[in-house]
C-alpha positions as CSV (number, residue, x, y, z in Angstrom):
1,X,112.8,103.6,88.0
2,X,114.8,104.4,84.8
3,X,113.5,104.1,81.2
4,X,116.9,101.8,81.1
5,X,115.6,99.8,84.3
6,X,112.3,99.3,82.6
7,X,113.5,97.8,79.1
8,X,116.0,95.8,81.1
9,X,113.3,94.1,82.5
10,X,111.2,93.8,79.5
11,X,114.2,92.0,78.1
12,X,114.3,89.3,81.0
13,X,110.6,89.1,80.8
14,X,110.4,88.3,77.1
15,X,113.4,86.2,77.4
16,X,112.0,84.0,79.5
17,X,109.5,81.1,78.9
18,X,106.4,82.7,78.1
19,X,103.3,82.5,80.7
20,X,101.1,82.0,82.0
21,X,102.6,79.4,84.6
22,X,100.8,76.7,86.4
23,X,101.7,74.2,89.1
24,X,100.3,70.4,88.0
25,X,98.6,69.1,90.8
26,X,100.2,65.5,90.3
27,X,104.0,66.7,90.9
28,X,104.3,70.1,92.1
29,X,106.3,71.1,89.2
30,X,106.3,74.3,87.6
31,X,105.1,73.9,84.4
32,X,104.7,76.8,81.6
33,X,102.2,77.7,78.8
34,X,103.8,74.7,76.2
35,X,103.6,71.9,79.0
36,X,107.1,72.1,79.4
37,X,108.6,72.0,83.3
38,X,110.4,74.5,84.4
39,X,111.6,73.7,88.2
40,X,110.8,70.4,89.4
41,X,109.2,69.8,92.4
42,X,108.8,73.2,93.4
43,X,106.0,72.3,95.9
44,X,102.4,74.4,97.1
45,X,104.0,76.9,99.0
46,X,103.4,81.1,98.8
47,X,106.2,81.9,97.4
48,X,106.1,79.0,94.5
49,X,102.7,80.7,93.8
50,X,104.7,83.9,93.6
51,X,106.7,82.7,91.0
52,X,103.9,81.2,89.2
53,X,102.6,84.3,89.0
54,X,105.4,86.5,88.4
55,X,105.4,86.6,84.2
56,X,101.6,87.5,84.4
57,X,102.6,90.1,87.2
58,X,105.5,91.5,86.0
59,X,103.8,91.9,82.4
60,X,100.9,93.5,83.5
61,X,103.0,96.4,86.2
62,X,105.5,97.2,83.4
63,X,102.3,97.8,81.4
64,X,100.7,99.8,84.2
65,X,104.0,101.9,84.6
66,X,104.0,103.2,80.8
67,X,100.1,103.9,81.2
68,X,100.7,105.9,84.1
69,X,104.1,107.5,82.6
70,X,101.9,108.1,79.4
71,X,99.2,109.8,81.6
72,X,102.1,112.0,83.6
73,X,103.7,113.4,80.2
74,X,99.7,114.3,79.4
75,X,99.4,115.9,82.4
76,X,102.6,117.4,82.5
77,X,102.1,119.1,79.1
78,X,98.5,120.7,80.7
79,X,100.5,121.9,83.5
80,X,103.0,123.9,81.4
81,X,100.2,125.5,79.2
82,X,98.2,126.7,82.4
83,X,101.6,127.6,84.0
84,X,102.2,129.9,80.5
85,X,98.8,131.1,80.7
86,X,98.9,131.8,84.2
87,X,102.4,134.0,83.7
88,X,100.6,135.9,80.8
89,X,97.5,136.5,83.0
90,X,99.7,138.0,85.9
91,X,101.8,139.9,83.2
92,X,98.4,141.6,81.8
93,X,97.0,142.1,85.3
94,X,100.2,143.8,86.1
95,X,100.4,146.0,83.0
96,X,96.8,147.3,84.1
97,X,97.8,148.8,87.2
């Protein structure tokens, strides 16, 4: 995924009406954080509780995908410094002989 795929989604997701969702138990409408409906009738099934779910979900990957993207530019900066070091070792070692 792109960092262009990423805020694109970001946009939708804070474009859309904030969550988290519930389904009321009287109607089966999908209802979001303010009361308001936002799909009547939508009904119990698995993939209504998908969307229900899905601002909550989607929040909480994109959040999980810059953690870990954080963490890999971290690790990636360890891994060119032993990779330098490494290449001066080798160079020294060399230069022994």
């Amino acid at each position: 995924m792109t960092d262009q795929e990423l805020k694109e989604i970001e946009a939708r997701l804070a474009a859309a009406t904030p969550g988290p969702w519930h389904i009321e138990n009287k109607f089966t409408d999908l209802v979001d954080s303010n009361g308001e409906i936002i799909v009547k009738e939508i009904g119990r099934s698995k993939s209504a509780q998908f969307i229900v779910r899905a601002p909550t979900d989607i929040r909480r990957l994109v959040d999980e995908i810059k953690r870990l993207r954080k963490d890999n530019e971290e690790l990636q900066k360890l891994v060119d410094k032993f990779s330098e070091a490494n290449r001066r070792l080798r160079i020294a070692v060399a230069n022994q002989k």
